[in-house]
N, C-alpha and C positions, 0 to 999 in steps of 0.2 A: 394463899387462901385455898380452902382445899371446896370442891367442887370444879363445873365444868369452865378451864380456864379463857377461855375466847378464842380458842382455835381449834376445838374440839378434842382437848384431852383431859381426864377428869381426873384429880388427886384427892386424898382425903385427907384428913385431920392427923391420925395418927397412925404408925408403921408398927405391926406384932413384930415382924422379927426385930427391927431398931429397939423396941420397947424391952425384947429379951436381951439384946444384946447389954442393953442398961443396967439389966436387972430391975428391971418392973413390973412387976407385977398386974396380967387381967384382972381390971377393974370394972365396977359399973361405969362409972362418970366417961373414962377413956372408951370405951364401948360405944354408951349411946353417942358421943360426939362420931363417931364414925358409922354408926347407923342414920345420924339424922343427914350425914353427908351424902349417904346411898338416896334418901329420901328425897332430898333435894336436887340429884344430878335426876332421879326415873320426873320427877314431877318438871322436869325443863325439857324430858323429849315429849314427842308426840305419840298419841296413843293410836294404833292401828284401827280401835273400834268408835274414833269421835271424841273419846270421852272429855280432850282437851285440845285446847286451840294454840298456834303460835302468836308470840305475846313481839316477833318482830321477824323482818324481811329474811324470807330463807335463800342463800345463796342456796342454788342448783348444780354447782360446778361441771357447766356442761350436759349436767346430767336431764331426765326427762321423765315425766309419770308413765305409766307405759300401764295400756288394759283399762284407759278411763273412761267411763261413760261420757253422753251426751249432757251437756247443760241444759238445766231447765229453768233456771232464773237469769236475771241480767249480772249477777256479782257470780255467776259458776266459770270455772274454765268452758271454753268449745270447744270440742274434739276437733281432729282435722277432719274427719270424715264430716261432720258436720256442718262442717265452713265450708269446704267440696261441695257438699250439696245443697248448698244455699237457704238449709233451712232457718236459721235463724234471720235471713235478710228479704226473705220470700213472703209478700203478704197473700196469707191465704183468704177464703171465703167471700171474695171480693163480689160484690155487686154492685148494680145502679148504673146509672148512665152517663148525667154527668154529676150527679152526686152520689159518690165512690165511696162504700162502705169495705171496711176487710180487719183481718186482723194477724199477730205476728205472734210468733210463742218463741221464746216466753215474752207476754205480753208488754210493750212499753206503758209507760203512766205520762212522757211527756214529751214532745219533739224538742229536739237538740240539732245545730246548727252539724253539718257535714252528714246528719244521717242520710245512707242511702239505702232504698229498698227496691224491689221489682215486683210486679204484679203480670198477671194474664188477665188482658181485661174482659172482662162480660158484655162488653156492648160497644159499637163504636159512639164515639162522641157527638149530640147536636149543638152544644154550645159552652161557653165557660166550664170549666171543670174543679169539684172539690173534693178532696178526701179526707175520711174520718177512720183513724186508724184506735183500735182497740179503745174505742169511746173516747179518746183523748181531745177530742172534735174535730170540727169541720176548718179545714186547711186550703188557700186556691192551691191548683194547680196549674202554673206558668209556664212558658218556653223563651229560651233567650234572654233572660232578666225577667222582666215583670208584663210581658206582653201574653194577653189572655188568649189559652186554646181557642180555636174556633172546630167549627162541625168539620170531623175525620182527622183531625190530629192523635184522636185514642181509635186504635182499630181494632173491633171485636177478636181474643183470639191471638192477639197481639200481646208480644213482651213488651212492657215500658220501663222502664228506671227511672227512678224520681230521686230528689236530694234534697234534703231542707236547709236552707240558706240563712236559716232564724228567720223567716218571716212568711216565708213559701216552699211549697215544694216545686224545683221547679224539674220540667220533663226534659230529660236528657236528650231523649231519640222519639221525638214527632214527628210522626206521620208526614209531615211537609219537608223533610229533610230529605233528600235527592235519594231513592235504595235506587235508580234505574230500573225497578222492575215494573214500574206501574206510571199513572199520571204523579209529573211534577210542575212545578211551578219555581223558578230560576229567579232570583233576586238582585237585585246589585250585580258588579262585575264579575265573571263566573270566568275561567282560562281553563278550557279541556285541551289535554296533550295526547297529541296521535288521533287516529282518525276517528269520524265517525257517519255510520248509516246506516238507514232509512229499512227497518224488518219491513218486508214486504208483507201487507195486509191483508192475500189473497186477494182472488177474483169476485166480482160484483157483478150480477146481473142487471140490466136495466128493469124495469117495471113501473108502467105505466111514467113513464118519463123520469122514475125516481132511482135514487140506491140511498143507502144507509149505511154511512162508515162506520168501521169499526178499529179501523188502524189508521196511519199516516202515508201508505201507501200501497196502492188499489190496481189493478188492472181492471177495467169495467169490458160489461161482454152487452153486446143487443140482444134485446128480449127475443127468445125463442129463435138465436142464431139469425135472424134476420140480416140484410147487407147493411144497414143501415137503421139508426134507430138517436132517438134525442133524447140527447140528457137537460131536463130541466131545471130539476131540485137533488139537491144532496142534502140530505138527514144527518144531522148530529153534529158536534163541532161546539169547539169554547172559542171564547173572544183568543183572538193572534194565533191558534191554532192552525197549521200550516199541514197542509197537504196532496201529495202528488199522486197525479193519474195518468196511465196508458191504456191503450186498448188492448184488448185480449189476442184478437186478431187482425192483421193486417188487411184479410177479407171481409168485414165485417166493421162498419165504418161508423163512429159515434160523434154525433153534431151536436155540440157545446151552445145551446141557446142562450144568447143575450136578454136576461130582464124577463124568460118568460116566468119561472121560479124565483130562485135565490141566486141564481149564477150572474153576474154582474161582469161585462168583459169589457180591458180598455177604453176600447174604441166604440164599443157597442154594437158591434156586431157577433154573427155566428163563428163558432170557431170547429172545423170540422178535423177528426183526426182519423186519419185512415192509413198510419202504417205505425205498428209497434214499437218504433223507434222515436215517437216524439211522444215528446212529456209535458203536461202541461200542470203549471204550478198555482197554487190557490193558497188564501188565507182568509180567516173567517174575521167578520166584522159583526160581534152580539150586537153592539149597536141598529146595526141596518138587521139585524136579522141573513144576511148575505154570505154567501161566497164569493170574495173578488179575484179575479185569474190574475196573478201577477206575470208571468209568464207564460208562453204557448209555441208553437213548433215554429211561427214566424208570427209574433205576437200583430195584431192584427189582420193574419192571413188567413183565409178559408177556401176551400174550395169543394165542388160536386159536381154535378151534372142537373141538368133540367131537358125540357121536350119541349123542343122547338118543332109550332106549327104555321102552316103557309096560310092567308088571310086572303079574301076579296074584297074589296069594302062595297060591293054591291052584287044584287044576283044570290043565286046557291054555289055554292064553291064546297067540295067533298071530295079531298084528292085521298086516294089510297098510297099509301107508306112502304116503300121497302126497308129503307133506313131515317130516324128520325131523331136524330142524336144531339144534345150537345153538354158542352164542360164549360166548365169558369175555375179563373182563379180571383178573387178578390183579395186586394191588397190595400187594408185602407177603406178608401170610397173608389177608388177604381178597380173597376170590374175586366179583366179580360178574359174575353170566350171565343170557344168554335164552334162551327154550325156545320154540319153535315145534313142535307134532305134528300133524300132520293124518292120519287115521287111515283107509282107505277101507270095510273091513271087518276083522270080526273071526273066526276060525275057532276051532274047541273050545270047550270046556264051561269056562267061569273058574270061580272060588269063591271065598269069601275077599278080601281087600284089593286095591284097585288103589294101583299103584305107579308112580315112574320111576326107573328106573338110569341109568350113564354117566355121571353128571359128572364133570367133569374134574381135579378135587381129594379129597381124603379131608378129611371133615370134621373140626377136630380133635378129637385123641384125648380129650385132658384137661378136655373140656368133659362135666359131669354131665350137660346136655341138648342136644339139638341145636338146630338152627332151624327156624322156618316161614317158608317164604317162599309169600307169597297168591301164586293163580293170576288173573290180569288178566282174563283172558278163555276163556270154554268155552261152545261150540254144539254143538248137533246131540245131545244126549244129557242127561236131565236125572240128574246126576249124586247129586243129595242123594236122591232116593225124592219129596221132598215140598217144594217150591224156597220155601214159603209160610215153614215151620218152621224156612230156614238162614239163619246170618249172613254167613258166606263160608265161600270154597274155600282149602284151602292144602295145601302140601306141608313135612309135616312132616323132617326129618332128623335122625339120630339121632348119635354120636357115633363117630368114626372111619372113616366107609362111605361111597361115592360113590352112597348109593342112597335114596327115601325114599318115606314113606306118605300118599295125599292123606290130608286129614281136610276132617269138616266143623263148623263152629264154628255150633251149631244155637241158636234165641234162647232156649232156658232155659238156659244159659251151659257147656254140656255140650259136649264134642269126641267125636265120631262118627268113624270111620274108613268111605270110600267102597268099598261095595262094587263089588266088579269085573263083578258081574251084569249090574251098569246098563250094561257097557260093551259092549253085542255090536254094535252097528252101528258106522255112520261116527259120527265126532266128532270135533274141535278142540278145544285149549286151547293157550294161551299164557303162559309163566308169568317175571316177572321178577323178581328177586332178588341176596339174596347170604348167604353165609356165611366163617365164619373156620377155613380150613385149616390141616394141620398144615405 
């Protein structure tokens, strides 16, 4: 059969030289059968300018169009340069917030199950999210199946990729999905391998008993280099939000207030930290509004100093001070301190009991008696009247008071109370101790 044989090689009807060979003679009839043959093979290729279409599948053998334009409808080839550059999968013109307008060229007319596209969004997200791509309508946009974005899953600015599933688009890469660079929020069981910690948050000044984080972990400084300065309120924090603090300087000493802010400690008491080497750990409770210290350098330990002064409980008593010192350590509800007084003279008329105030605790209330805690050491004054007749010195405390009564424990087994008479000149004592505050 003469035309193009199905492997692409074309024959024709009848052979000039065969024909002469015969002795036959150029005819019309033999002619045009081998013209309409020419006719028939140009009318089954393709025409370079359009003019005619293939009528079935063209093997390529390999081969490749080469020099082709971009597509501009859905039935064109895409160049590669064009898939490169993600224009055909790129929604452009995109607006709204969380009802998401844009459109795709060339234009789709309907969503189909596996499409994916990307967009930059215009706005971050406040709630549920929809898209309506080339008027085609309004589509949710979902994460994880069918669970609805909420506020900042779309971030202004932000690439997202979406996929439609035949029913939704849902978003690939939500903002809630872990990038480490920003705030996350961790789900179900989570297993990180190899280490991890803690960017140091910079330095916080205190102010007015406040600071304001800004990271998860802080070295806080006292307002205006001060020796010492209280932290009451810490600013900022989500609910389980965990956070560690040291002090700036080891000279420069910051006291951790119990309950007077939002800082909420153990035991309830103050926590003081005075060398840059202890850390003390926090987690926020939205609930309470709070800071709770889970941790601290000897979690319910604190300590500082206080000024300790000498009492008369009767008369004018105005003793002049060389040294007037003293320290505590509280651990708990017990308090241990030392007392240093150095006295250089004394002015007015005393009477009555000598005494010391200032401590740094109230003794507890609920105690029927207080405590004695003996005086170590006292010079320059004989305090007992008759030093043959005493067994020792001590400082009595009574029950709820930061303040207490020497006595004297005299060897007929009798408690004396020291009078303040004895005390006009210079004199010294040193007293060390402890009791159980409230």
């Amino acid at each position: 059969m003469a035309g193009w044989n199905g492997s692409g090689t074309f024959t024709r009807t009848h052979n000039w030289a065969d024909d002469q060979a015969n002795g036959i003679k150029i005819r019309a009839d033999r002619h045009d059968a081998n013209d309409t043959d020419f006719v028939n093979g140009i009318n089954n290729c393709i025409t370079k300018d359009g003019q005619n279409t293939p009528s079935a599948d063209l093997p390529m053998n390999s081969q490749k169009h080469t020099g082709v334009g971009n597509g501009s409808a859905r039935n064109h080839y895409g160049a590669i340069g064009q898939l490169q550059d993600g224009d055909i999968t790129e929604i452009g013109s995109i607006s709204g917030t969380d009802t998401i307008t844009g459109s795709l060229s060339p234009a789709i007319t309907a969503y189909a199950q596996g499409q994916r596209f990307s967009f930059v969004a215009a706005a971050t997200n406040t709630d549920a999210v929809t898209i309506d791509i080339n008027s085609v309508g309004a589509a949710n946009i979902t994460k994880r199946g069918t669970t609805a974005l909420v506020a900042g899953d779309i971030v202004e600015n932000a690439i997202h990729i979406i996929e439609y599933d035949g029913t939704q688009f849902q978003l690939l890469n939500p903002a809630d999905v872990a990038t480490l660079d920003g705030d996350n929020d961790f789900t179900g069981d989570n297993t990180f391998i190899g280490k991890t910690a803690v960017k140091d948050g910079g330095e916080l000044t205190i102010s007015g008993g406040e600071i304001t984080i800004t990271g998860t972990s802080h070295t806080v400084d006292t307002e205006s280099d001060d020796s010492s300065d209280d932290l009451d309120t810490i600013n900022g924090g989500s609910d389980g939000e965990v956070l560690v603090l040291r002090i700036e300087d080891s000279g420069r000493n910051v006291v951790v207030k119990h309950n007077t802010g939002n800082i909420v400690t153990p035991d309830g008491n103050d926590i003081t930290l005075d060398t840059v080497n202890e850390v003390l750990t926090l987690i926020y409770d939205a609930a309470a509004s709070d800071w709770l210290v889970q941790s601290s350098p000897a979690s319910g330990t604190t300590s500082g100093t206080f000024t300790p002064a000498v009492t008369s409980s009767g008369g004018t008593f105005t003793p002049s001070y060389s040294t007037q010192q003293g320290d505590y350590v509280k651990v708990g509800d017990y308090v241990f301190f030392n007392v240093t007084v150095a006295v250089s003279s004394v002015s007015g008329t005393p009477s009555g009991n000598l005494g010391l105030s200032g401590l740094p605790f109230s003794t507890q209330s609920t105690r029927p008696v207080g405590s004695h805690v003996p005086c170590v050491h006292i010079s320059g004054v004989d305090p007992y009247g008759e030093v043959a007749n005493s067994r020792s010195f001590f400082l009595s405390l009574g029950a709820g008071v930061t303040a207490g009564t020497f006595f004297v424990d005299v060897l007929n087994g009798s408690q004396t109370a020291v009078p303040s008479t004895n005390f006009t000149s210079a004199f010294t004592f040193r007293i060390t101790g402890g009791y159980i505050a409230d």
